[in-house]
Every structure is written in structure tokens, then in C-alpha cells.
N, CA, C and O atoms as CSV, one atom per row, in Angstrom:
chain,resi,resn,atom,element,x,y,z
A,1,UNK,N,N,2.836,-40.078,-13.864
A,1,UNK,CA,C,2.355,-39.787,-12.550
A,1,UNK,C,C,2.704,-38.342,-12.199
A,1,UNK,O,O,3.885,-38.000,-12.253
A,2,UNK,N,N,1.773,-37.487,-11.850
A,2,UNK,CA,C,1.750,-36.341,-11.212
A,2,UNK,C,C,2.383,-36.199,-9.989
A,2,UNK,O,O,2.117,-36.888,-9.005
A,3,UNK,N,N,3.376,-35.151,-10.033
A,3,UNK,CA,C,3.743,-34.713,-8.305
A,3,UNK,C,C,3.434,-33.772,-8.120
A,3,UNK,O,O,3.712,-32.785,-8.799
A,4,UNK,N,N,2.517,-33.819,-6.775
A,4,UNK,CA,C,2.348,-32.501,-6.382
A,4,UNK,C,C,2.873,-32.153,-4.920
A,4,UNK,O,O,2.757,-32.850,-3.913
A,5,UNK,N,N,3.568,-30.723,-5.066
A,5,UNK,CA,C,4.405,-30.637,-3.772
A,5,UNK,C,C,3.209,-29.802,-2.999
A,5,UNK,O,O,2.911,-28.645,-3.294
A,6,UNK,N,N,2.399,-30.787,-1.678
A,6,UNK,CA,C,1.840,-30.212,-0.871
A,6,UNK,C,C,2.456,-29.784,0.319
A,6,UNK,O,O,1.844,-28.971,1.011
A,7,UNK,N,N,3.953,-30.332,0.808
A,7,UNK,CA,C,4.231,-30.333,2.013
A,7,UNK,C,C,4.855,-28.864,1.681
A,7,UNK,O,O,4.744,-28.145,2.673
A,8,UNK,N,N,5.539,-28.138,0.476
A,8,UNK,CA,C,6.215,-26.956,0.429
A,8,UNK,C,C,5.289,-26.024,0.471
A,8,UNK,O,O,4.258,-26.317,-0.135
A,9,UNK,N,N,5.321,-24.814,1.080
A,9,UNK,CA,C,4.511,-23.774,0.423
A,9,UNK,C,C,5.471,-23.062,-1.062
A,9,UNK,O,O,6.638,-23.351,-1.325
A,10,UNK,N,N,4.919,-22.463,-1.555
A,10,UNK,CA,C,5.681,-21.727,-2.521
A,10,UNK,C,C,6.299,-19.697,-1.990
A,10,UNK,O,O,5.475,-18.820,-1.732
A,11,UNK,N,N,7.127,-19.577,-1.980
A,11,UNK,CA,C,7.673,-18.658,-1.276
A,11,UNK,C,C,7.656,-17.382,-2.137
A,11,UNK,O,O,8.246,-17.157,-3.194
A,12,UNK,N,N,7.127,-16.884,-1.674
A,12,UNK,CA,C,7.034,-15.297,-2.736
A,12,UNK,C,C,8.463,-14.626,-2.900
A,12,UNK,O,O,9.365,-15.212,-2.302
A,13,UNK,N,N,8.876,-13.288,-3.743
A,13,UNK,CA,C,9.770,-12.911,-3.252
A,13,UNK,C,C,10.077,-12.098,-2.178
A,13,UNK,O,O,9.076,-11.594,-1.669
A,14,UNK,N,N,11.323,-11.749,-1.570
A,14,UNK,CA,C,11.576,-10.628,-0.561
A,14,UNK,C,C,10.670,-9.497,-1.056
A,14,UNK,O,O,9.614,-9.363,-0.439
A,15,UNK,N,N,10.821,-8.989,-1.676
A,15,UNK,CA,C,10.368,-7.547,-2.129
A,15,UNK,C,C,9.098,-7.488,-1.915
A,15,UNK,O,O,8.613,-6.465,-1.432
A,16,UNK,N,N,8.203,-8.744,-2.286
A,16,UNK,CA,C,6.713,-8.719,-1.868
A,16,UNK,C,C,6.198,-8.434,-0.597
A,16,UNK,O,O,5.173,-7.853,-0.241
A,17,UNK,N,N,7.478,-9.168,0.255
A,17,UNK,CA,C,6.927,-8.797,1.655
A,17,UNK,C,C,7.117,-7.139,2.016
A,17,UNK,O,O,6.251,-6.385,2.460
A,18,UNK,N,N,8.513,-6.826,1.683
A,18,UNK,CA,C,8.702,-5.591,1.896
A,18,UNK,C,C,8.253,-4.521,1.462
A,18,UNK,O,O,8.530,-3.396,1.879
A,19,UNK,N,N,7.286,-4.903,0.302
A,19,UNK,CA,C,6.644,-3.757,-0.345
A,19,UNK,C,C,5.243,-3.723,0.511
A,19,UNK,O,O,4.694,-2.623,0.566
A,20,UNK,N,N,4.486,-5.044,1.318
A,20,UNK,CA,C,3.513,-5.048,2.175
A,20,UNK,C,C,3.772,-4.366,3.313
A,20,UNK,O,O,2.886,-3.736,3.889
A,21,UNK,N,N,5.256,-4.437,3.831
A,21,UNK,CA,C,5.450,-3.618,5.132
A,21,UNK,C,C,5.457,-2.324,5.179
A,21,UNK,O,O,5.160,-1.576,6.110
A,22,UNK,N,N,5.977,-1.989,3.631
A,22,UNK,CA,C,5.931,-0.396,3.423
A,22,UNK,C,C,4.188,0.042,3.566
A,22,UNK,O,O,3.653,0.891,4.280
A,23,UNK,N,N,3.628,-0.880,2.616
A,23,UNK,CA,C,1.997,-0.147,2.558
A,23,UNK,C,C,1.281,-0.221,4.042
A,23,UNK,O,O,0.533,0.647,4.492
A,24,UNK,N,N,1.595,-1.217,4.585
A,24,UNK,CA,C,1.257,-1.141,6.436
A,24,UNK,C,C,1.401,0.179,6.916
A,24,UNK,O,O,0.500,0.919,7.310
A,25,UNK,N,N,2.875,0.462,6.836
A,25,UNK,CA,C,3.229,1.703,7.388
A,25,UNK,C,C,3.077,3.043,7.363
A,25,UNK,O,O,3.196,3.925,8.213
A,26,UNK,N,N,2.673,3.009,5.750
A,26,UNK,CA,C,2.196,4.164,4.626
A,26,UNK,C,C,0.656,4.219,5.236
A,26,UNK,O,O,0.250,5.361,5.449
A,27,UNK,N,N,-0.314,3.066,5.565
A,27,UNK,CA,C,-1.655,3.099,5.330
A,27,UNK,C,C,-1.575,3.584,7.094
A,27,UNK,O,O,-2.055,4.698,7.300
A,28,UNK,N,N,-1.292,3.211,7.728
A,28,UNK,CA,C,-1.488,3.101,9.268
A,28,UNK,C,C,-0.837,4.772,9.950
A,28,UNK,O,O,-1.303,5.429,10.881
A,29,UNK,N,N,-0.006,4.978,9.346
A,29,UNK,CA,C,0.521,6.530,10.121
A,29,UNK,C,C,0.501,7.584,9.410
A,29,UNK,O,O,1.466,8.327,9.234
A,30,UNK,N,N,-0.950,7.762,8.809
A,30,UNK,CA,C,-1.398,8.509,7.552
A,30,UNK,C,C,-0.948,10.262,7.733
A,30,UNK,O,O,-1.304,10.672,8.838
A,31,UNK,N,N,-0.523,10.919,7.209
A,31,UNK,CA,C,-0.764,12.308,8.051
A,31,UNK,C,C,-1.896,13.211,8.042
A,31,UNK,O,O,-2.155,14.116,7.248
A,32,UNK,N,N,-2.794,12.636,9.497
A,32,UNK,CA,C,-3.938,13.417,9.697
A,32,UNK,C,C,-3.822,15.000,9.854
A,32,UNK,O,O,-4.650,15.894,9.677
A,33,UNK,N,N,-2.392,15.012,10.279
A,33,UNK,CA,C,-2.455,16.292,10.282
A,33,UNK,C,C,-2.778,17.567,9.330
A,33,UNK,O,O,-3.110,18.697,9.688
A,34,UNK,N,N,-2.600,17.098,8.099
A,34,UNK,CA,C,-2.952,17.855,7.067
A,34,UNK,C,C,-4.466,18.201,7.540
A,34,UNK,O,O,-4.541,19.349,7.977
A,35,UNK,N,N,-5.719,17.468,7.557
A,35,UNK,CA,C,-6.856,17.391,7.683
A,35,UNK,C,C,-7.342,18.423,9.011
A,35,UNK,O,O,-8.375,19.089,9.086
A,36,UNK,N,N,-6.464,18.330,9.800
A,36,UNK,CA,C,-6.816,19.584,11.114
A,36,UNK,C,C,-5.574,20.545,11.135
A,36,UNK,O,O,-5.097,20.765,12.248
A,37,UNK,N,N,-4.932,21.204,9.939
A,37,UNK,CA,C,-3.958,21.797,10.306
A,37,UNK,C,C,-4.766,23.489,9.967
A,37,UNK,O,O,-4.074,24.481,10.199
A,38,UNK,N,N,-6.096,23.670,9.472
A,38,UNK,CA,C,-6.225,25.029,8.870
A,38,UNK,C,C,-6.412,25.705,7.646
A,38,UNK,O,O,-7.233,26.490,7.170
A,39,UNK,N,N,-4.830,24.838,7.114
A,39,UNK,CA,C,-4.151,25.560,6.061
A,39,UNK,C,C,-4.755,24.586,4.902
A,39,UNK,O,O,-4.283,23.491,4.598
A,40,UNK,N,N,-5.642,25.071,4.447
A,40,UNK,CA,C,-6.377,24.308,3.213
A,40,UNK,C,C,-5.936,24.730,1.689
A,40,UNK,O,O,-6.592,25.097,0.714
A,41,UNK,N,N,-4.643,24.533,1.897
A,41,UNK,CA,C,-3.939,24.648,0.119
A,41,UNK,C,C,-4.574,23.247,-0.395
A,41,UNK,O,O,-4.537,22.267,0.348
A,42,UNK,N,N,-5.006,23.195,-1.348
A,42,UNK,CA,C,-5.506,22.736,-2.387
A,42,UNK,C,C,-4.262,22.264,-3.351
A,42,UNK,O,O,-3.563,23.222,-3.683
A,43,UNK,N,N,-3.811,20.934,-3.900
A,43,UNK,CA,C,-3.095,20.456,-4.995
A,43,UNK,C,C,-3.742,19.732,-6.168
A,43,UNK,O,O,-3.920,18.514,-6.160
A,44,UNK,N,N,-4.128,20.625,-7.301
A,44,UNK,CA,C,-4.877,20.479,-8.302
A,44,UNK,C,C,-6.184,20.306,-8.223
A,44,UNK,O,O,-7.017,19.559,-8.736
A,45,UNK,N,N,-6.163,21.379,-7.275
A,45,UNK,CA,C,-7.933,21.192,-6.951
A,45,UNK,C,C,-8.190,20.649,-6.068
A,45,UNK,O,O,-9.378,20.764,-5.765
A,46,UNK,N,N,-7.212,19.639,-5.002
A,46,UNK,CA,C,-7.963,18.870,-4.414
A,46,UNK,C,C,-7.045,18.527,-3.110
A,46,UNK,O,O,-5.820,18.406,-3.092
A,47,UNK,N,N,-7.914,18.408,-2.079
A,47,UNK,CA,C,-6.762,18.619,-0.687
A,47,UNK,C,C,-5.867,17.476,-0.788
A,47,UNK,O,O,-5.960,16.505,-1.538
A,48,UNK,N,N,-5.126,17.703,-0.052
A,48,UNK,CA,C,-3.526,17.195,0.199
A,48,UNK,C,C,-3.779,15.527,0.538
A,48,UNK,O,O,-3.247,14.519,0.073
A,49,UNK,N,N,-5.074,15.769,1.792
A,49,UNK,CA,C,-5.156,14.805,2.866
A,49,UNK,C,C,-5.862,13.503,1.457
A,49,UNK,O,O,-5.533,12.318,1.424
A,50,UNK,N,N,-6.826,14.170,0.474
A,50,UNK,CA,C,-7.482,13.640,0.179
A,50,UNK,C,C,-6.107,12.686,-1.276
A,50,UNK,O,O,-5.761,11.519,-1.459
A,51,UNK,N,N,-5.800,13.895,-1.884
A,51,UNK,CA,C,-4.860,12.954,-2.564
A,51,UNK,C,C,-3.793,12.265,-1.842
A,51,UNK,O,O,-3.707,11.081,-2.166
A,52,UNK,N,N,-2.898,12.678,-0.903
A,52,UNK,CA,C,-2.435,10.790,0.018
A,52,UNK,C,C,-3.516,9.771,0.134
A,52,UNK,O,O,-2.893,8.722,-0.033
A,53,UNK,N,N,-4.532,9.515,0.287
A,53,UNK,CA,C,-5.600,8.562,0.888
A,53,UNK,C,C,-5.467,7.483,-0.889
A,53,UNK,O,O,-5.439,6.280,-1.152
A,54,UNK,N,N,-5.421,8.768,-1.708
A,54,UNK,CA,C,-5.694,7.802,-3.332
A,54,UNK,C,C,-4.704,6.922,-3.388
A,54,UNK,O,O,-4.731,5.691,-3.407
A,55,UNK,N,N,-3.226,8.199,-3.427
A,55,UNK,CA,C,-2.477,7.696,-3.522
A,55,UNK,C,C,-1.722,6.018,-2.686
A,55,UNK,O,O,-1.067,5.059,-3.095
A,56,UNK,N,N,-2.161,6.348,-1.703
A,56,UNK,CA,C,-1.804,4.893,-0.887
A,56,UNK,C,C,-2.817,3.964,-1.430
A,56,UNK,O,O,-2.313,3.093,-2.139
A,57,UNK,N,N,-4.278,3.890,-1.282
A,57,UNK,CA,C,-5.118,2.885,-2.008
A,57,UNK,C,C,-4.470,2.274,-3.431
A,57,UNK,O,O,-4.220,1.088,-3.646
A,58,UNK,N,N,-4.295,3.242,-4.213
A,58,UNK,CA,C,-3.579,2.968,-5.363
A,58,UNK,C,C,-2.066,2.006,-5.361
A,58,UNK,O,O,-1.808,1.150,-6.207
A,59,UNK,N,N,-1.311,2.330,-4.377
A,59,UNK,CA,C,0.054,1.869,-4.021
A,59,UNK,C,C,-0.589,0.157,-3.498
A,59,UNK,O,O,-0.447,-0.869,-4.162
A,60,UNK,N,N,-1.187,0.253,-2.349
A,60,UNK,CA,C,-1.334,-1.019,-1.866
A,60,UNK,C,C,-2.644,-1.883,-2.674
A,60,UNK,O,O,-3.194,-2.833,-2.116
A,61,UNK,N,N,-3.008,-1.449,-3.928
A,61,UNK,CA,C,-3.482,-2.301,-5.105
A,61,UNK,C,C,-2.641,-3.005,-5.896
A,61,UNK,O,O,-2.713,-4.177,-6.266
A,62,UNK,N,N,-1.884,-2.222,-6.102
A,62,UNK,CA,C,-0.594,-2.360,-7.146
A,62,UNK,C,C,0.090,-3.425,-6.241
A,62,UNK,O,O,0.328,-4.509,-6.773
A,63,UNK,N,N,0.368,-3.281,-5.186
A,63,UNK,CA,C,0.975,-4.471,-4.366
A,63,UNK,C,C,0.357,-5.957,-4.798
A,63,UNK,O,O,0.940,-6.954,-5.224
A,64,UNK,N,N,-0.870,-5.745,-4.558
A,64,UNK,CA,C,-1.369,-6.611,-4.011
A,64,UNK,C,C,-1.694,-7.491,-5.664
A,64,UNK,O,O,-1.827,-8.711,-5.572
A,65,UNK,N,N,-1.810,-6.848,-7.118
A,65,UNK,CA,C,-1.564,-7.200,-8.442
A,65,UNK,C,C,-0.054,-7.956,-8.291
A,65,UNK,O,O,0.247,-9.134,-8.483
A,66,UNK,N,N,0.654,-6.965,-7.928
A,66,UNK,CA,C,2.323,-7.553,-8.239
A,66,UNK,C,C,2.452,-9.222,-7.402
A,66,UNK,O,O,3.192,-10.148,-7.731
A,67,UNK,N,N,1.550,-9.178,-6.357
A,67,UNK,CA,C,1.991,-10.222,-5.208
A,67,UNK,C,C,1.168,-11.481,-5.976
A,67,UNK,O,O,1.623,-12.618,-6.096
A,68,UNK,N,N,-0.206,-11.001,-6.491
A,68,UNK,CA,C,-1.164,-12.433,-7.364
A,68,UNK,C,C,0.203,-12.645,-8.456
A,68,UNK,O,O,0.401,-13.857,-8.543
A,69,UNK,N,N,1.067,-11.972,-9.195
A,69,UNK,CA,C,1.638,-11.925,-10.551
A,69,UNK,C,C,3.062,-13.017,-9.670
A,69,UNK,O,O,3.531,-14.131,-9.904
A,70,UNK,N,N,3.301,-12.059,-8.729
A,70,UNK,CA,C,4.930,-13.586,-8.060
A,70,UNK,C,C,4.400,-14.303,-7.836
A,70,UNK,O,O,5.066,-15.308,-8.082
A,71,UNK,N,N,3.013,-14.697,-7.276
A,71,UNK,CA,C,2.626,-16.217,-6.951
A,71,UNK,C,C,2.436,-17.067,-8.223
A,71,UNK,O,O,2.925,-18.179,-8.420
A,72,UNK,N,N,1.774,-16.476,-8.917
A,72,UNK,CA,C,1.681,-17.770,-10.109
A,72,UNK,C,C,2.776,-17.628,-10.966
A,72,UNK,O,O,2.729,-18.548,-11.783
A,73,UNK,N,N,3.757,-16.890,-11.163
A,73,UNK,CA,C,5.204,-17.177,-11.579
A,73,UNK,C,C,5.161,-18.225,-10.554
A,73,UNK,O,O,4.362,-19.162,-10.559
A,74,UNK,N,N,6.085,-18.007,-9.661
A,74,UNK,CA,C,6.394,-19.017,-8.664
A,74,UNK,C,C,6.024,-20.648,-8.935
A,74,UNK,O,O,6.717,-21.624,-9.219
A,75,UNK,N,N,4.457,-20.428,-8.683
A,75,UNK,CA,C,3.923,-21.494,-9.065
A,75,UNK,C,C,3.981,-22.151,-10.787
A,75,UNK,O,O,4.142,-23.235,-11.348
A,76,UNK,N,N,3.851,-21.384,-10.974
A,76,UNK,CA,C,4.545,-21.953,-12.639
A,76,UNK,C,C,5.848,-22.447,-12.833
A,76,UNK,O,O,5.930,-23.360,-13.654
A,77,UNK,N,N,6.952,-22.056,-12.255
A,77,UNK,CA,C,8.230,-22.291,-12.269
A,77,UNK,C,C,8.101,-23.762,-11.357
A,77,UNK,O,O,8.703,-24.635,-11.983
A,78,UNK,N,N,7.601,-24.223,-10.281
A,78,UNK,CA,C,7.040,-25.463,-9.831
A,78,UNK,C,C,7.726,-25.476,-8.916
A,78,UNK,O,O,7.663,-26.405,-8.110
């Protein structure tokens, strides 16, 4: 006979959450200022404003891989 635990949820780890609160914070208080400051230095070719924007997309992907990867651990461990 099969058990299946419906009444538990399965609990991710700390870090998952805290790595979501970081990308909240990272994605939400972006610095626009680069974008109206003037000063259009260029980093490898390519504005400042524009590489943060990658860089965070990139960060809160990677989250969001790591967070599918603790759930089905989790769920595997039962």
C-alpha cells in the first residue's frame, strides 16, 4: 500500500527563500539612475544599465533552476 503525504507540504530550503528575497530586491530597486545620469561609459561595449538588467534576469533564472532542483530532491527524499 502506497502512502501518500497530502496533508504535508514539502518545505524547500532556507536559502531558496532567501535567494528569492534577494532577486525581489535586486529586480525591484534597479539603478535607473545609470540610464538618466549622462555619463554613457560603456562596459565592454555595452551600457552599464543594460548589463545589470542581464545580469539580474540571469540571477533570478538560476534561482528559479536551483528552487525546481530542492523541490524534487525534497520530494525524492519523501
Amino acid at each position: 500500500m502506497s502512502l501518500v503525504r497530502k496533508d504535508r507540504p514539502a518545505a524547500l530550503p532556507r536559502w531558496v527563500a532567501a535567494w528569492f528575497i534577494v532577486d525581489a530586491i535586486v529586480a525591484l530597486a534597479p539603478p535607473l539612475y545609470w540610464a538618466f545620469d549622462g555619463d554613457r561609459i560603456p562596459l565592454l561595449g555595452v551600457p552599464a544599465a543594460v548589463l545589470y538588467f542581464i545580469a539580474v534576469s540571469t540571477c533570478i533564472a538560476a534561482s528559479i533552476v536551483a528552487a525546481y532542483l530542492a523541490e524534487v530532491r525534497v520530494e525524492e527524499a519523501g
